[in-house]
Backbone as numpy.savetxt, mean C-alpha at the origin, in Angstrom:
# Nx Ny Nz CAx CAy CAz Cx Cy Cz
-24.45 -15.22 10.52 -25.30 -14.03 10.52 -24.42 -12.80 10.52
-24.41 -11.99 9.82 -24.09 -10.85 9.67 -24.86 -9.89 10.59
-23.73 -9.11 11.03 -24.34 -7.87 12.03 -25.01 -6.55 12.08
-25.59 -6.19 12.29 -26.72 -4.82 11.57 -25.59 -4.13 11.03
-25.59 -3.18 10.43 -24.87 -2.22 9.94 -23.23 -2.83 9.28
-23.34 -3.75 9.50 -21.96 -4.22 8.45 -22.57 -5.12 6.88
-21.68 -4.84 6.38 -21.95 -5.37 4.99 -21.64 -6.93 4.79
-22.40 -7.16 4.26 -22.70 -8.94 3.57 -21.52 -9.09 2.90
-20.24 -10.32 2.99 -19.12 -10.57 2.76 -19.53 -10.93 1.02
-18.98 -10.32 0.32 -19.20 -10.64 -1.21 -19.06 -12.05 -1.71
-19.62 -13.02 -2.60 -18.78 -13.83 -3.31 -17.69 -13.64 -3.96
-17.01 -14.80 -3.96 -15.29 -14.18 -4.41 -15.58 -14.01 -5.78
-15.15 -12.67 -6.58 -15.90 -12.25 -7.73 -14.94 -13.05 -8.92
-15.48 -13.08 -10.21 -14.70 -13.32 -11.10 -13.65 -12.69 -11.53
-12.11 -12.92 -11.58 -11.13 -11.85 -12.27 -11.14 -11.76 -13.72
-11.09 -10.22 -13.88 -10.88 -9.70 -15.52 -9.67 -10.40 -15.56
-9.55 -10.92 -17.17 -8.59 -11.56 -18.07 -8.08 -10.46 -18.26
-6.11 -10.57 -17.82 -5.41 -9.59 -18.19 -5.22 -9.55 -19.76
-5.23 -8.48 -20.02 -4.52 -8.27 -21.88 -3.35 -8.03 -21.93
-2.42 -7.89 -22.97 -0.59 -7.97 -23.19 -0.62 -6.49 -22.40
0.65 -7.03 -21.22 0.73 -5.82 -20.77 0.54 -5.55 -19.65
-0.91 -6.36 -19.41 -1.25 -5.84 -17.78 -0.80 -6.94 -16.53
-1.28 -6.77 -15.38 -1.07 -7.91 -14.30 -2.66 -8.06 -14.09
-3.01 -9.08 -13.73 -3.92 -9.29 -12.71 -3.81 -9.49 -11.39
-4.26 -8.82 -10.64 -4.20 -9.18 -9.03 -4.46 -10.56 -8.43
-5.04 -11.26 -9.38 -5.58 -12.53 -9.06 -4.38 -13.86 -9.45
-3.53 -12.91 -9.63 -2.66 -13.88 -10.12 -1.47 -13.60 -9.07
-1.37 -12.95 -8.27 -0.20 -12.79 -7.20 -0.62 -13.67 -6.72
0.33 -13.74 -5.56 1.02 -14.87 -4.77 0.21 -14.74 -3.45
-0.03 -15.95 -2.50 -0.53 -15.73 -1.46 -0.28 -17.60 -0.63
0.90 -17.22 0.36 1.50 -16.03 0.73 2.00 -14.96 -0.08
1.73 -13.39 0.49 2.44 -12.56 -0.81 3.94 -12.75 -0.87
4.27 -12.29 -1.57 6.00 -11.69 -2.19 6.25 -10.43 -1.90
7.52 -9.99 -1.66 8.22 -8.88 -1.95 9.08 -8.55 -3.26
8.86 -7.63 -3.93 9.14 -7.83 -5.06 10.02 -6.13 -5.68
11.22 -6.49 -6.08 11.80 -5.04 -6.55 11.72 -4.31 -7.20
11.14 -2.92 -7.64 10.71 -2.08 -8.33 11.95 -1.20 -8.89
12.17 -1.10 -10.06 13.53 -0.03 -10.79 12.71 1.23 -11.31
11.28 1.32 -10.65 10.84 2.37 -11.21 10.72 3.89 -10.46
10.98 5.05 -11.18 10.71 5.97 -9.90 9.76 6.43 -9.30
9.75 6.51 -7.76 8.65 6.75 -6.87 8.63 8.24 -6.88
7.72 8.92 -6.67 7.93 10.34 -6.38 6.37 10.83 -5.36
6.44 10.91 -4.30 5.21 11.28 -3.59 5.33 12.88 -2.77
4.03 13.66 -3.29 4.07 14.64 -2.80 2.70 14.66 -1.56
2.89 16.11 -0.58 2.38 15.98 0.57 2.24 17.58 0.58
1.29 18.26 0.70 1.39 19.54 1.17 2.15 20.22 0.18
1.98 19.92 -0.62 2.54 21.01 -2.28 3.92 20.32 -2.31
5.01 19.65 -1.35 6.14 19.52 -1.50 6.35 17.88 -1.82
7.74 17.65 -2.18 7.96 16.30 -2.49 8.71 15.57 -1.36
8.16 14.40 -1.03 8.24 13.54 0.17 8.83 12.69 0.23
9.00 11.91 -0.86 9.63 10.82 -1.30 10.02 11.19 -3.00
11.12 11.04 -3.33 11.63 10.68 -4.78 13.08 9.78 -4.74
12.43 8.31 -5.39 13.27 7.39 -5.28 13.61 6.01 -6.34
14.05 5.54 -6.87 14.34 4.43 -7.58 14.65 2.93 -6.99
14.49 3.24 -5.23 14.60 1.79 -4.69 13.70 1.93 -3.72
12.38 1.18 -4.35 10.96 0.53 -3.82 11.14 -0.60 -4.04
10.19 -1.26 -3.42 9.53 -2.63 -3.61 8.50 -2.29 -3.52
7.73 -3.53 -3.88 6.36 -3.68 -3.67 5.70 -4.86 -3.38
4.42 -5.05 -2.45 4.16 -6.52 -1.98 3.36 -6.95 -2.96
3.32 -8.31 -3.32 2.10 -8.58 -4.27 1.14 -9.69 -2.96
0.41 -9.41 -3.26 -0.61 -10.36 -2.80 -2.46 -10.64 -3.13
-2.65 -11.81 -3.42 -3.94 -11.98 -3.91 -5.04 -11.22 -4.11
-5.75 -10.75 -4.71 -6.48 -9.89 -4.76 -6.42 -8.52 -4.59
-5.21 -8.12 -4.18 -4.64 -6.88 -3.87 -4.16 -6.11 -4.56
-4.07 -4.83 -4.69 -3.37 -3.86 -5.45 -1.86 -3.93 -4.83
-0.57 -3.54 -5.65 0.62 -3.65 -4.85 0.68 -2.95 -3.63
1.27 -3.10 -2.43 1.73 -1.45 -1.41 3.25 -1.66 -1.92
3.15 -0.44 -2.04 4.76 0.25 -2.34 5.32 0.53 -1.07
6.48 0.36 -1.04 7.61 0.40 0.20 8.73 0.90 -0.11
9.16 2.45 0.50 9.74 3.30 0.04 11.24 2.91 1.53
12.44 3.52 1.13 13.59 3.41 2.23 13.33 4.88 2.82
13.20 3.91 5.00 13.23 5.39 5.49 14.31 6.31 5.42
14.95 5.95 4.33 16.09 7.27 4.31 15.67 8.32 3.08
14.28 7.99 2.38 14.07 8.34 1.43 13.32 9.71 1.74
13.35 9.77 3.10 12.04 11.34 3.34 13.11 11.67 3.89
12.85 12.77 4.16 13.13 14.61 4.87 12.94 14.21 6.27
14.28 14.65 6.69 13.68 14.66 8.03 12.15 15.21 8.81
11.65 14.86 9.76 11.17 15.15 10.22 9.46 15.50 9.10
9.55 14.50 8.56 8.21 14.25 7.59 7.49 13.24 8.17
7.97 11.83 8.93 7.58 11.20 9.57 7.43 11.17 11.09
6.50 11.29 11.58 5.90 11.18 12.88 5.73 10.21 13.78
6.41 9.32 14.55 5.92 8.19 15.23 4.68 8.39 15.83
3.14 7.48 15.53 1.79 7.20 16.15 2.27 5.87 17.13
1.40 6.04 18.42 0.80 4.98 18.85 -0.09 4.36 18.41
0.26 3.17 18.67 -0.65 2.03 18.34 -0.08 1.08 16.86
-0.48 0.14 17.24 0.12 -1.53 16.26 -1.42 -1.70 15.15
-0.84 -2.97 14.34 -1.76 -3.48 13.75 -0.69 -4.82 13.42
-1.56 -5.71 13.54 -0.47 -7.02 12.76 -1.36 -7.43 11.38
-0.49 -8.30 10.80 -0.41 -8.90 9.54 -0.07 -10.44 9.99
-0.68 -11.06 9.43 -0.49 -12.79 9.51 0.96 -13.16 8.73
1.12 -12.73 7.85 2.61 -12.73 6.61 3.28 -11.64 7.78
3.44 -10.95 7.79 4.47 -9.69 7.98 4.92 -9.35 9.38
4.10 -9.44 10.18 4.24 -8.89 11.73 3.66 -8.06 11.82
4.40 -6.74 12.94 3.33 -5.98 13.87 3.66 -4.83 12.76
2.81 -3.84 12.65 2.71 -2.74 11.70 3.32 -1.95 12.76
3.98 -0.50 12.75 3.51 0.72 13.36 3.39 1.54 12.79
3.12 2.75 13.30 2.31 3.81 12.67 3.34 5.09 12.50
2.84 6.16 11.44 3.39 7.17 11.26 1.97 8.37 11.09
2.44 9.52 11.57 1.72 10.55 10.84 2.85 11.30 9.64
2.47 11.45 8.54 3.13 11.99 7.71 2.64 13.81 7.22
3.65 14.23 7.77 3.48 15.82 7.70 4.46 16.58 6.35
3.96 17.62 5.64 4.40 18.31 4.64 3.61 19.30 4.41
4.45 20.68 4.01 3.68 21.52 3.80 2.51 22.58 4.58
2.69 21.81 5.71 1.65 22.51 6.97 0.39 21.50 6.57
0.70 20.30 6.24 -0.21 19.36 6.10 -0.39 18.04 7.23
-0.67 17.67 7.80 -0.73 16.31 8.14 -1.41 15.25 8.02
-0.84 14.16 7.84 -1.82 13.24 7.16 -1.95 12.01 8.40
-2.61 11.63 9.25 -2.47 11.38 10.53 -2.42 9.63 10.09
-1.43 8.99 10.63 -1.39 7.38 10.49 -1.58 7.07 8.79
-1.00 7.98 7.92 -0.90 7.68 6.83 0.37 6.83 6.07
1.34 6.20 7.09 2.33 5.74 6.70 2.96 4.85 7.79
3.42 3.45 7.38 3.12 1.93 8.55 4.87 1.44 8.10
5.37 1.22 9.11 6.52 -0.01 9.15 6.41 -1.15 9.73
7.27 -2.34 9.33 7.57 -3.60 9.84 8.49 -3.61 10.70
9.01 -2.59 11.61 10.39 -2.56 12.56 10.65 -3.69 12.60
10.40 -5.09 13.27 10.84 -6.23 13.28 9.88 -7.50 12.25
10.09 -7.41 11.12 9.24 -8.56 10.29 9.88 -9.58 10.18
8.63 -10.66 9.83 8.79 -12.01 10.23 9.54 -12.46 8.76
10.29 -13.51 8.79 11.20 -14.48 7.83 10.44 -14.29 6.62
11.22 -13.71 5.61 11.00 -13.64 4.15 10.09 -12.19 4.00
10.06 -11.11 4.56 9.72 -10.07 4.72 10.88 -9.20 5.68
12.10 -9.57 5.57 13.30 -8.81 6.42 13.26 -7.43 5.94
12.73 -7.35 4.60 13.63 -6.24 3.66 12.61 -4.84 3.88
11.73 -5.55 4.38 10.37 -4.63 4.87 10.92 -3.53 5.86
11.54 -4.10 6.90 11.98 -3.17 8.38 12.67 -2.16 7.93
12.99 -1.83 7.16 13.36 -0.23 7.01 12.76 0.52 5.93
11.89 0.34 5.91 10.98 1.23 4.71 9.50 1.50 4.85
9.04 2.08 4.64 8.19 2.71 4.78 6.79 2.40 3.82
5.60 2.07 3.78 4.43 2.03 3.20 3.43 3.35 3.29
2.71 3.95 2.44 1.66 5.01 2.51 0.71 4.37 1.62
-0.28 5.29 2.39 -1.88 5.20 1.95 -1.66 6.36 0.57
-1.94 5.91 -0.10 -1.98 6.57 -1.15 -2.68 8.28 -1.78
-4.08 7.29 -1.39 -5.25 8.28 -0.90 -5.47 9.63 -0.17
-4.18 9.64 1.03 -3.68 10.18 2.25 -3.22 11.32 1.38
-2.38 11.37 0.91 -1.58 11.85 -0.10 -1.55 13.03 -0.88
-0.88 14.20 -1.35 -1.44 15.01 -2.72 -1.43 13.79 -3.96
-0.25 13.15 -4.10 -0.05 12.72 -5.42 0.76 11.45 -4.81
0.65 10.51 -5.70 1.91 9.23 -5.91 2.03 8.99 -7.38
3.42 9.01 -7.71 3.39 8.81 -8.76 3.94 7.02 -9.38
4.12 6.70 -10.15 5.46 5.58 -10.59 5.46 5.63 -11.99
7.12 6.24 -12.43 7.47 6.37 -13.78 6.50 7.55 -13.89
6.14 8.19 -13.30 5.46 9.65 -13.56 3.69 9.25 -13.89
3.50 8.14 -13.90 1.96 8.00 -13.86 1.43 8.13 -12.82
0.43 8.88 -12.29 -0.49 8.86 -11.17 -0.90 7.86 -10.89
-0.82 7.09 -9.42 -1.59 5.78 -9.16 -2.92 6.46 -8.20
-3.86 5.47 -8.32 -4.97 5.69 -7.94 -4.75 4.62 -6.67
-5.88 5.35 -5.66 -5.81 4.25 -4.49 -6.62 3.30 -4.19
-6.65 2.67 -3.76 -7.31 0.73 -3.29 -8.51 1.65 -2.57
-9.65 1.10 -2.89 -10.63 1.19 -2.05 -10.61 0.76 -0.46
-11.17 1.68 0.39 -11.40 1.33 1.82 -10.34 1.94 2.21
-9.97 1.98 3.61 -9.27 2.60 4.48 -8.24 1.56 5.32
-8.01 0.10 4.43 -7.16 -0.51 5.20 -6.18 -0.87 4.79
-6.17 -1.07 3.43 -4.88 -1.74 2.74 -3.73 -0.98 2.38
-4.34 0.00 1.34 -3.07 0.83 1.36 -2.60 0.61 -0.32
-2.95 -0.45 -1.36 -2.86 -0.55 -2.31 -2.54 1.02 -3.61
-1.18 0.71 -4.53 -1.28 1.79 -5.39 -1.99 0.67 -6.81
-2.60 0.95 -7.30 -3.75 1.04 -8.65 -2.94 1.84 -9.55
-2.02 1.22 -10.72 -1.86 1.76 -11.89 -2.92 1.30 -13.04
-2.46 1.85 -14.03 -3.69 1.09 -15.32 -2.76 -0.20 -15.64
-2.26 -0.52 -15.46 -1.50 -1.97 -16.25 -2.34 -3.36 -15.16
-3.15 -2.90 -14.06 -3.53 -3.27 -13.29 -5.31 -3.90 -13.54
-5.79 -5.03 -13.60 -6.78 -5.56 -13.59 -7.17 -6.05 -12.00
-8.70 -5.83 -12.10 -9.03 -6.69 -10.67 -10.21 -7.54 -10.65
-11.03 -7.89 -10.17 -11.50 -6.91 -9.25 -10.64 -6.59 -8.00
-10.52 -5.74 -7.26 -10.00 -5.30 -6.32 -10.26 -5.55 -4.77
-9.55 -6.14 -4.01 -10.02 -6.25 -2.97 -10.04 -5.17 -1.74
-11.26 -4.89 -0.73 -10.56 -3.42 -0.16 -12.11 -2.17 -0.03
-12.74 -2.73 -1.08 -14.48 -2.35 -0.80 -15.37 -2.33 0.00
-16.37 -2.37 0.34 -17.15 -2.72 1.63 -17.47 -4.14 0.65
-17.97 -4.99 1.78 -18.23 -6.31 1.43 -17.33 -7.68 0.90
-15.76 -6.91 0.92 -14.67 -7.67 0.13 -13.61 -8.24 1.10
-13.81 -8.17 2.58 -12.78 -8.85 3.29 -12.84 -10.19 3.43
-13.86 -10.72 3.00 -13.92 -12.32 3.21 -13.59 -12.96 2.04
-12.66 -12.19 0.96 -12.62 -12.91 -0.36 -11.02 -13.36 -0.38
């Protein structure tokens, strides 16, 4: 039984057939991967630039849009904020939190580390993940990514990208 005011867990939907070119989300890995990106990151915050970098990764995992994972040496000082409070991951370990400030902006718990991650996610603990959404802009290779639906994942959405997407109301049980 589902609980008043929460949404009915979707059937796991059919994935669009990628065309030459694209990925499907349905085709990552689960457990996810960490996976190396040679492309450049560039994220702005409050009119200014926050991140511009050529060594990301990104996680793939089932149904998911990638999260990009930037090196915390890649911001400005004092752009990142330590938040209280955790979140864990079954793959990854304990999350923590950042507020990410620019510009006379703040973007409150818009940016999560793995300080200590679990075996085959090492490369995680020093880098940094953002909500996309949070954000003025994210770019990769200068295309605008769009963000993952909902407020939990954190997914960047390019067009080379098919889904359906997981991250909607009704899509955590898929």
């Amino acid at each position: 039984m589902t609980p008043a005011g929460y949404p009915r867990s979707l059937p796991r939907p059919k994935p669009v057939k990628p065309k030459a070119g694209q990925e499907s989300v349905w085709d990552y890995p689960r457990p996810p991967r960490v996976e190396h990106m040679p492309q450049r990151v560039v994220v702005r915050l409050g009119g200014e630039v926050i991140v511009d970098t050529t060594d990301a990764v990104r996680v793939l995992e089932t149904s998911h849009p990638p999260v990009y994972y930037v090196p915390l040496a890649a911001f400005p000082d004092g752009v990142l904020v330590p938040r209280a409070g955790t979140s864990f991951c079954e793959f990854k370990g304990e999350a923590h939190y950042f507020d990410v400030t620019a510009g006379g902006v703040v973007a409150e718990r818009a940016g999560w580390i793995y300080p200590e991650p679990t075996r085959r996610f090492e490369e995680l603990g020093t880098r940094v993940a953002l909500y996309p959404g949070q954000m003025d802009s994210c770019e990769i290779d200068g295309e605008l990514v769009t963000s993952q639906a909902g407020d939990f994942y954190g997914g960047w959405i390019t067009k080379n990208l098919v889904g359906p997407f997981k991250g909607a109301p009704g899509t955590m049980g898929w």
